[in-house]
N, C-alpha and C positions, 0 to 999 in steps of 0.2 A: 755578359757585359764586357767591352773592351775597352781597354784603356783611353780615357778622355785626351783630344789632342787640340790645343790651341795656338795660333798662332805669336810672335815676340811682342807683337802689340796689343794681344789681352789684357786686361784690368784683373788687378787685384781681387777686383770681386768676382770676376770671371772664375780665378784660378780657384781661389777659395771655395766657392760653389762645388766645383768640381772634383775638390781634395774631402769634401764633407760626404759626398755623394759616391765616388767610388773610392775612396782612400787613396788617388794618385792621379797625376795626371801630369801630361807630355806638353812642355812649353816648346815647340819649334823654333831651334837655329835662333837661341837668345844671345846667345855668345859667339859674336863670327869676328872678321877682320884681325885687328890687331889683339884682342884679347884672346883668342883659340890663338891665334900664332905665337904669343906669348907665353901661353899655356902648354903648348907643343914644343917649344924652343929650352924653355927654363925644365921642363921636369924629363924630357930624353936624354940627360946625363947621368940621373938617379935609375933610369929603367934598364939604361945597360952596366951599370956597376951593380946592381942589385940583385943578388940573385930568388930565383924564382922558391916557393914553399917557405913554410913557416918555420922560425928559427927556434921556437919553444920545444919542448920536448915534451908535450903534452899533446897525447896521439889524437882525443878528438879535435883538438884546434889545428894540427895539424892535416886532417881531414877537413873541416869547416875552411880554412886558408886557401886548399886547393895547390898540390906538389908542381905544377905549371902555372902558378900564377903567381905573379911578382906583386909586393905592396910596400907604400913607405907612406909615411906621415910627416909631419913638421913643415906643412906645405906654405903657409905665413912666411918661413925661412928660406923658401928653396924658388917663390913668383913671387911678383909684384905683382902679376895681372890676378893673383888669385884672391886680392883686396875684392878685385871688382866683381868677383860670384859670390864673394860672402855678403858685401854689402848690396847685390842688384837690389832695387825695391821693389821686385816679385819673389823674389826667394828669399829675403827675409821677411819683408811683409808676412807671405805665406805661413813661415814657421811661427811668426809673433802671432798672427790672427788665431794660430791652433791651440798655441801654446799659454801662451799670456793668461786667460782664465784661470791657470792652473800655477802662476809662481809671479811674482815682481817684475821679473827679468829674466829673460833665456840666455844659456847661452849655448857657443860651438861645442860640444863637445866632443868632436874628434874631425879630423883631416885623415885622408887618405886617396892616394891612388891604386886601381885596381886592374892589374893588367894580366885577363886570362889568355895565357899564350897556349899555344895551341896543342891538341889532342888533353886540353882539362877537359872533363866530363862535368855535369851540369849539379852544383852546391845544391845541399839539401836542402828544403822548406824551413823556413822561418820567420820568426818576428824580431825586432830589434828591439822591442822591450824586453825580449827577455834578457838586456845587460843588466836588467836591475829585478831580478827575478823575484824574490821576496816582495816588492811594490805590486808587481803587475800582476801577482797572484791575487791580489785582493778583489773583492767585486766591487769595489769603490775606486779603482785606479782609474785615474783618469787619462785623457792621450798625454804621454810624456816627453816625447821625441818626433823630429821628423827629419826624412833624407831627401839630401839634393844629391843627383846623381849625374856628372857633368861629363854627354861625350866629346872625348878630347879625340876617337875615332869615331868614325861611321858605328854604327850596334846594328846588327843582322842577326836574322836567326841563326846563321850557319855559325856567327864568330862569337856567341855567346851576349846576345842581348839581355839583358838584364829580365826575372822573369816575374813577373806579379800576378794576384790575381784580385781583379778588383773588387771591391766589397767587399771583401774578407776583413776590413779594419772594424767588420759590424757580426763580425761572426762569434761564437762561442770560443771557450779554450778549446783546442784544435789537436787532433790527434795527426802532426804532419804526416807519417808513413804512410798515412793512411790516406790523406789527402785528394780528393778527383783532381786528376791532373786536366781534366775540360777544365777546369775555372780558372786554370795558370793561362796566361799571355803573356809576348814579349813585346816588348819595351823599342821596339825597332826603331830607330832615331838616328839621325844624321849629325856628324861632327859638331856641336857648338849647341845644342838643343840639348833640355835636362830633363830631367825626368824628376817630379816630386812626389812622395810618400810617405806615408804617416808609419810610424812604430809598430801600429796594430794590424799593419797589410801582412799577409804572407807573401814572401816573396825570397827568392836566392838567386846566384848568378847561373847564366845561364851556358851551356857547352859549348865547346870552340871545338867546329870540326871543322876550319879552315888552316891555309900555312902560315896568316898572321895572326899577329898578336889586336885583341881588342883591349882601349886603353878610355878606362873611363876616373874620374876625380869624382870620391864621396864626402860630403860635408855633414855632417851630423847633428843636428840641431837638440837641444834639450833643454828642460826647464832647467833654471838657476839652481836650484837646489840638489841636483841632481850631484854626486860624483860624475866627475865628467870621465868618456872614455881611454882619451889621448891627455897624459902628462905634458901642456905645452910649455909650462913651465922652466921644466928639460929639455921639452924637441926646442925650443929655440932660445937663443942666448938675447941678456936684458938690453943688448942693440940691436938684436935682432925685432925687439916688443919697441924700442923707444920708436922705431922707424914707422910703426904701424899709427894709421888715423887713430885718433883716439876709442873710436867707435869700434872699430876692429879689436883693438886690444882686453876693451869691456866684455864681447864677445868669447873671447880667446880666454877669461878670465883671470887677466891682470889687475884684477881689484875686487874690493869686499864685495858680497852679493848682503843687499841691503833687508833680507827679509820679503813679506808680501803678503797678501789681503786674510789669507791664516793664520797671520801673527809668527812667522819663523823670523828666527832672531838673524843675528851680524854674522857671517859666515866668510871664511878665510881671510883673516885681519893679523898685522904686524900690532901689536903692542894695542890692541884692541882699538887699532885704526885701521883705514883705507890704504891699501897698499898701493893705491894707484896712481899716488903722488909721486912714486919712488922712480915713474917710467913718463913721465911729465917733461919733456925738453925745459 
């Protein structure tokens, strides 16, 4: 099976279909003109003061990181254009349609840019559920996440396209090392075009045997309830949240997560209120 590929004027149910059926799938050149230019302009200050490999001293995240690839988050803080990939109403749609069954409300839970520069060799196999490892071990886990993966360069095979293998979000627990590498494909995509996937896909970055850098934006979608991955909290300051659409900020999780069709109760509340009046203009 190869990766499903549609065009920026697919419908919702287009895309949906296609995330149910092979766990991902390639929306073409959704993001061009001024938002890729905006995207490219606002985050190439961060790429070259940043240096590349993981700063933890935890040897396999430091392997998983990839010692030639540069990353940063707090991405709400650093674009304005990057409102417009959180809220597109394909890629969030997308993530509400997967997700929604399974909590009240989704939200971001994590921002990042991934930029494998060159002679990184290819990350190893993986699911992204497993941030919440204890949940997704259970045989009642339901899908809990999904990724938007925004090239802000060209993705080639040669420059480490992103590598999936579809269907796999319907596969068993998975022994990766072992994994048939036939059933990986890459993700080859053109600057402003995304790539969506579900938690349960196998999938890792893919090797840069070119002399440039491949620069792609991940947005990480989760249910509500979930600890979220990225502290945004932290990554950005309370002017930095008041500036965001409101909708944006509910996302980012600047307010209570109200529960959901399971019965979870009020979750991250000041004085067993909504915090979300505190970032209100």
């Amino acid at each position: 099976m190869d990766i499903p590929r549609l065009p920026s004027t697919a419908s919702l149910d287009e895309v949906t279909q296609h995330i149910d059926l092979a766990g991902a799938v390639i929306i073409d050149r959704l993001f061009t003109g001024s938002v890729l230019d905006a995207l490219s302009r606002d985050l190439a200050p961060y790429l070259r003061s940043k240096p590349a490999g993981s700063q933890t001293g935890n040897e396999s995240e430091q392997v998983f990181h990839g010692p030639r690839t540069t990353r940063f988050g707090g991405l709400a803080g650093k674009s304005a254009a990057f409102v417009d990939v959180l809220l597109n109403p394909l890629v969030l749609g997308a993530a509400e349609q997967l997700l929604l069954p399974a909590c009240g409300a989704i939200q971001c839970a994590g921002t990042q840019v991934m930029a494998i520069g060159p002679g990184e060799p290819a990350q190893y196999l993986h699911r992204d559920q497993g941030a919440w490892q204890t949940l997704v071990e259970a045989d009642f886990a339901p899908e809990i996440a999904m990724s938007a993966m925004v090239a802000i360069t060209d993705f080639t095979a040669e420059n480490g396209a992103t590598r999936v293998s579809p269907g796999s979000h319907k596969m068993a627990r998975t022994d990766f090392a072992a994994f048939d590498e036939g059933l990986v494909k890459q993700a080859e995509m053109e600057a402003g075009s995304v790539l969506l996937y579900t938690s349960k896909v196998v999938h890792s970055g893919g090797a840069n045997q070119t002399n440039a850098t491949r620069v792609g934006m991940h947005i990480f979608f989760a249910l509500g309830w979930l600890r979220s991955e990225e502290a945004h909290q932290i990554a950005l300051s309370k002017d930095d949240a008041i500036r965001l659409p409101e909708r944006a900020r509910s996302l980012l999780g600047f307010g209570a997560y109200g529960g959901d069709q399971y019965g979870g109760g009020r979750l991250w509340t000041v004085d067993y209120d909504d915090p979300a009046a505190l970032y209100r203009v």
